[in-house]
C-alpha positions in Angstrom: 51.4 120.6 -123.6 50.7 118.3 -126.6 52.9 115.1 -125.4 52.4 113.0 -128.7 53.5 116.2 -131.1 56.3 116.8 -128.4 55.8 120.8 -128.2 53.6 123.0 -126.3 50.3 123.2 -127.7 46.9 124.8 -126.1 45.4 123.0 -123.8 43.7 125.4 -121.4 40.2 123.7 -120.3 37.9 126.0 -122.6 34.2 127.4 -120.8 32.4 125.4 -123.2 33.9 122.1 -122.8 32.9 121.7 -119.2 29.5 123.8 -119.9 28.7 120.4 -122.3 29.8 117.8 -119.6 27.7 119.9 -117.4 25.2 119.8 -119.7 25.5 116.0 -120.2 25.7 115.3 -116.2 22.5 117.4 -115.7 20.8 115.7 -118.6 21.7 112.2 -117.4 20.5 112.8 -114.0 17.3 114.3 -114.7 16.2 111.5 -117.0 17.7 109.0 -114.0 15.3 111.0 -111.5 12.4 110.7 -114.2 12.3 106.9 -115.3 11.1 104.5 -112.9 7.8 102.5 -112.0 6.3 105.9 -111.0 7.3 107.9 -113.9 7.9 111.9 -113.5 7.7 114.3 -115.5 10.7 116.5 -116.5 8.9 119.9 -115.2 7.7 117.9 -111.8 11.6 116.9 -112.1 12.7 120.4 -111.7 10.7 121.3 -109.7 11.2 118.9 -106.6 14.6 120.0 -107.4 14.3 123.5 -106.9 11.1 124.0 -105.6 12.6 125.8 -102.7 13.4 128.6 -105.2 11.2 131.4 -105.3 10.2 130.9 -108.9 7.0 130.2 -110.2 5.9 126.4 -110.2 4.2 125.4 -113.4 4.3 121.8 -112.1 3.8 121.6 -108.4 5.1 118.5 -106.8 3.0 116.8 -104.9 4.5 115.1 -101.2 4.8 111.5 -103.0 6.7 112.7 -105.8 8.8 114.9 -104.1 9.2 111.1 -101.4 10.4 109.3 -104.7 12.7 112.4 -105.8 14.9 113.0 -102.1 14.2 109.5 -100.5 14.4 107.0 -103.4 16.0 108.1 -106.6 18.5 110.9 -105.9 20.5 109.1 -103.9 21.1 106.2 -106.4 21.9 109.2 -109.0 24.3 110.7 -106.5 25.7 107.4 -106.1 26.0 106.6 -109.4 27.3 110.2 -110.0 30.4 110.1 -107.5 31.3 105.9 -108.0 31.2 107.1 -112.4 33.3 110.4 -111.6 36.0 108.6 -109.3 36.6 105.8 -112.3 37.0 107.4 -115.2 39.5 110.0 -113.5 40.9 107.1 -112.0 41.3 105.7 -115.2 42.5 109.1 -116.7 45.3 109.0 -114.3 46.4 105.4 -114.1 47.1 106.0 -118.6 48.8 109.4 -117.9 51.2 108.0 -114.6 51.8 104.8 -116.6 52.1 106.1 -120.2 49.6 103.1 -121.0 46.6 103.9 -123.0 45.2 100.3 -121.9 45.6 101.2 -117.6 42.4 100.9 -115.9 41.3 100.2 -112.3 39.7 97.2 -113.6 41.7 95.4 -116.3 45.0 96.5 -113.6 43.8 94.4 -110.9 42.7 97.6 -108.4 38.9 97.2 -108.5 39.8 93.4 -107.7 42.0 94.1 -104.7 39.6 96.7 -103.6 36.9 94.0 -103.9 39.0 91.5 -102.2 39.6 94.1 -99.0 35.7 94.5 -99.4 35.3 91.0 -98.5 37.8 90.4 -96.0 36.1 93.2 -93.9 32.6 91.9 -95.1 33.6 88.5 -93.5 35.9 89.5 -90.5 34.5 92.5 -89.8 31.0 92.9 -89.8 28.5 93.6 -92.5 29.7 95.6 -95.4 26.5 95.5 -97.1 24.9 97.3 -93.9 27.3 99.8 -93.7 26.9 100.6 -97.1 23.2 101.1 -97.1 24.2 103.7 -94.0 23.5 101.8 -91.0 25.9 101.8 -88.4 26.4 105.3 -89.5 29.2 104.6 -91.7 31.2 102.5 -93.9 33.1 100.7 -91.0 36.4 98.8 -91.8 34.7 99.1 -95.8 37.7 102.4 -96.9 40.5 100.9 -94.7 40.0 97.6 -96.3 39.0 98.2 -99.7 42.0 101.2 -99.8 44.3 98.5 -98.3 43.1 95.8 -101.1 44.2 98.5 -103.9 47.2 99.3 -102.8 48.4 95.4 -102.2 46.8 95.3 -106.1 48.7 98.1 -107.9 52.2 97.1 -106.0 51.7 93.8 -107.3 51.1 94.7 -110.6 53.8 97.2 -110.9 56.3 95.1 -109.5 55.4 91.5 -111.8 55.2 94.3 -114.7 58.8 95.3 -114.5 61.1 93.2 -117.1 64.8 92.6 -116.9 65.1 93.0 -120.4 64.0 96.3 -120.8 61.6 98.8 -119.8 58.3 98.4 -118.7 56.0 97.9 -121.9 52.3 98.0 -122.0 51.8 94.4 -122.8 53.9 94.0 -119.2 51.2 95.7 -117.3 48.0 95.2 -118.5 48.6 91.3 -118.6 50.2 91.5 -115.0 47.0 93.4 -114.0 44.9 90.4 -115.2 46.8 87.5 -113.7 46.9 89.4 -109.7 42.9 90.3 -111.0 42.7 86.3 -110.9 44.8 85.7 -108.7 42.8 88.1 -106.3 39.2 87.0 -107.6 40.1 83.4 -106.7 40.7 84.3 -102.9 38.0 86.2 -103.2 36.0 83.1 -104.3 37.8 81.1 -101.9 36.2 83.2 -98.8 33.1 83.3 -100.2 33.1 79.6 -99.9 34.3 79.2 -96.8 32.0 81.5 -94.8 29.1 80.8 -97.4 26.5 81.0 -94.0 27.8 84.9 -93.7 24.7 85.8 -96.6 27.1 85.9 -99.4 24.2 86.1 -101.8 24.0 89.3 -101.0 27.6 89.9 -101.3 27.7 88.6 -104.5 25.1 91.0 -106.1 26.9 93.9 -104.4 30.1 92.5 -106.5 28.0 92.5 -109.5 27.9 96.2 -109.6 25.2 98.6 -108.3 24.7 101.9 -107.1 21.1 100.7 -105.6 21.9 103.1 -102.1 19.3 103.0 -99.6 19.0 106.4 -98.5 21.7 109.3 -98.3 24.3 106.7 -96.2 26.7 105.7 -98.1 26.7 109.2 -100.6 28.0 110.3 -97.3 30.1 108.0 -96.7 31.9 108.1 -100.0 32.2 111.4 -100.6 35.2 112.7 -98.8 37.4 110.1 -100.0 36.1 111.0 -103.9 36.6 114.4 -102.3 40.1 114.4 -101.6 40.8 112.5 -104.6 39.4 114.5 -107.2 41.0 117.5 -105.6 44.5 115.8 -106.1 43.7 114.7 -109.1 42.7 117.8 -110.7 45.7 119.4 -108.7 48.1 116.9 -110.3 46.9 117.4 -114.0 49.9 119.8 -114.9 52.1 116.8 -114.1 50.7 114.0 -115.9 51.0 116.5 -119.2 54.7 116.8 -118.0 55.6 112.9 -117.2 53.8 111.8 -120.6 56.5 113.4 -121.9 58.8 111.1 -120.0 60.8 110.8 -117.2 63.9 113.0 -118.4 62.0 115.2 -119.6 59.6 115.9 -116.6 62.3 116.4 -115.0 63.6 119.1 -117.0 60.4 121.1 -116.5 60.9 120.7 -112.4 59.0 117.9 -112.1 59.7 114.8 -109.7 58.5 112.1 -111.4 58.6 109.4 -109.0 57.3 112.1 -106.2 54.4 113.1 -108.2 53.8 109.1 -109.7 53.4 108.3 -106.0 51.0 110.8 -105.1 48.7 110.5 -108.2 48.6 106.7 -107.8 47.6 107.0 -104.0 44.7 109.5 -104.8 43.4 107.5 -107.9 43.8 104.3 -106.0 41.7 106.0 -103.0 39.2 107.2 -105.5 38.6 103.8 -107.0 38.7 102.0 -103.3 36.1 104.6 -102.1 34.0 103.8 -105.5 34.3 99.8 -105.1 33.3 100.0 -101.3 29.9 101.6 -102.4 28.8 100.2 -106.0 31.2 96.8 -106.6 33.2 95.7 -109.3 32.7 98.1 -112.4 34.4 98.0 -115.1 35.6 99.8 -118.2 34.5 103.1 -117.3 38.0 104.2 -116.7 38.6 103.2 -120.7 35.3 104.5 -122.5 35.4 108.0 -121.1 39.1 108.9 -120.8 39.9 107.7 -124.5 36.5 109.2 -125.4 37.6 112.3 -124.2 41.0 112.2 -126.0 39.0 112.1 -129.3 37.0 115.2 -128.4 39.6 117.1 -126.5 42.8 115.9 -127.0 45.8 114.4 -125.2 45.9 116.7 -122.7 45.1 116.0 -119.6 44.5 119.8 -117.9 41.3 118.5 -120.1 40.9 114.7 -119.9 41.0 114.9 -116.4 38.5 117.3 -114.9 35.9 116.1 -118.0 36.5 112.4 -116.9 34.7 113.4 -113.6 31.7 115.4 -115.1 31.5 112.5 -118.3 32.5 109.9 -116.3 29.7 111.0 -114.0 26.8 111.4 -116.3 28.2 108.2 -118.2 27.7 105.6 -115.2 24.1 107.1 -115.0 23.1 106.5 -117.8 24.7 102.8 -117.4 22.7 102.4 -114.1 19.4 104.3 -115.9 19.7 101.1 -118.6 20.6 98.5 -116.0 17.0 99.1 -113.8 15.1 99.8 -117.2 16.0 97.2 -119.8 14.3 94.6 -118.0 12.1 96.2 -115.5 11.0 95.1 -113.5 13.9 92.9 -113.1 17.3 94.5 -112.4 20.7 93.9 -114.5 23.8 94.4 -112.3 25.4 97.5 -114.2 28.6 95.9 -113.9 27.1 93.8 -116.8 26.1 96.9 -118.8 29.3 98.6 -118.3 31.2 94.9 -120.0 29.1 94.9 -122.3 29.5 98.8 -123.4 33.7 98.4 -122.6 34.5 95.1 -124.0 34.6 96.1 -127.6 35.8 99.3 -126.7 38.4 97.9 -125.1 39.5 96.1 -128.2 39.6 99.0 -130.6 41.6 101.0 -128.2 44.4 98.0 -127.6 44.1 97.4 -132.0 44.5 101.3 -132.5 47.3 101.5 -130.0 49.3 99.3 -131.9 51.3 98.0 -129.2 50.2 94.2 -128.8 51.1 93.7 -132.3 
């Protein structure tokens, strides 16, 4: 269903869309698993990969390549590929259940309350940063807190967005978002002060952005909550065509819309929780590849939503391949990278909308 032409319209996922973001994800990763200070091959690539195929091996792997492969640099792709994923269909979502092209986890203040339950637990309740690298076993109080952080975040902003004037516009909620984003960020600040002896330098590069994991931990440790949350997401897809449409008119088709606005706002808000527990504050992912989409696809979002995962995916790996390459050997937080990519998109998406005019 088209919802900007008002009428149905095709919009059945096609084979070849998702064989390109397949295509793209694959690509991304293998150049991710190749780039480093002991550069691979793409054939020595593949082969680690699948060398327990029974296929012959043009380029057999020796024991320290296939060591930097498993132990070093597939789990920072894996990372990187379920924390990208998790955004952009957040961000796919939050525009759909808000009827906002400018909602993101980021610019609505979620990433920020996540962070802020991130550091509550970092500073009351053991070491987040441990956890995350999989000590412990586990994330800890890290998905509790961080989940709890998002929720508090998206209320708030939903609620200050509301105007007694009229209905909610998008001006309303993207501005709301930023102020309980500072408003969060400066308690945040405030308990990194306070409990500065707790190693908050280490806290503070994790809030950077990165998807550095140290070993398979914390790949595991995300993954069921991106799990659930892509499932529902990808469940829910029928419905956010139908409540673009508007509320009425959802409604008309059979759809609840505040049922079906509560569910996809708890599973995008547990997607993006789960994300800022394991890689930080990252931004603008959940605007590039949505509205990136929309351009390629259309408005649909039986489409935007299922290639948000596999772009949004390959797109934060190529973010993190830039961040550990462009000054190697130094590292740039990829929450930089990501600004610096989303800021002016960010821009020509609120000029185009034409709704801050």
């Amino acid at each position: 269903m088209d919802a900007r032409a008002g009428k149905l319209a095709p919009t059945r996922l096609t084979f070849w869309q998702v064989a390109a973001g397949c295509a793209f994800l694959a690509a991304s990763a293998v150049a991710s698993l190749m780039v480093g200070p002991f550069p691979l091959a793409p054939g020595t690539v593949i082969d680690v990969l699948f060398g327990w195929l029974p296929w012959p091996h043009l380029h057999a792997a020796s024991q320290l390549s296939t060591a930097i492969v498993w132990q070093i640099r597939a789990p920072r792709v894996a990372l990187a590929i379920l924390v990208g994923a998790m955004l952009a269909a957040a961000g796919a979502s939050y525009q759909g259940v808000f009827s906002n092209a400018l909602a993101d986890p980021y610019l609505l203040g979620i990433a920020a309350g996540a962070g802020l339950g991130a550091t509550v637990a970092f500073v009351y309740g053991g070491s987040i940063l441990g956890a995350a690298a999989g000590s412990g076993g586990g994330f800890g109080l890290m998905p509790l807190a961080a989940f709890a952080g998002a929720v508090v975040a998206v209320m708030a902003t939903f609620a200050l967005s509301r105007s007694r004037r009229g209905p909610r516009t998008p001006a309303a909620l993207v501005l709301s978002g930023v102020a309980v984003a500072a408003f969060l960020t400066a308690v945040q600040s405030f308990l990194q002060e306070q409990h500065a002896s707790f190693g908050m330098t280490a806290l503070y590069s994790w809030l950077l952005g990165s998807v550095a994991a140290q070993g398979w931990g914390p790949v595991l440790s995300v993954l069921p909550y991106a799990g659930a949350s892509a499932i529902v997401l990808l469940a829910c897809r029928r419905l956010l065509d139908a409540m673009s449409l508007g509320d009425d008119e959802a409604t008309a088709l059979g759809v609840h819309p505040r049922r079906a606005r509560l569910i996809v706002i708890a599973a995008a808000t547990l997607g993006t929780a789960a994300a800022v527990s394991a890689s930080g504050l990252i931004g603008f992912v959940g605007i590039i590849v949505p509205h990136s989409i929309r351009l390629l696809a259309g408005p649909s979002y039986r489409r935007i939503v299922p290639l948000s995962l596999l772009y949004g995916a390959g797109f934060l790996v190529l973010a993190d391949l830039l961040a550990r390459s462009a000054l190697s050997p130094q590292e740039v937080p990829i929450g930089v990278v990501t600004a610096i990519t989303g800021a002016p998109f960010f821009l020509v998406v609120m000029r185009q909308s034409g709704k801050f005019a």
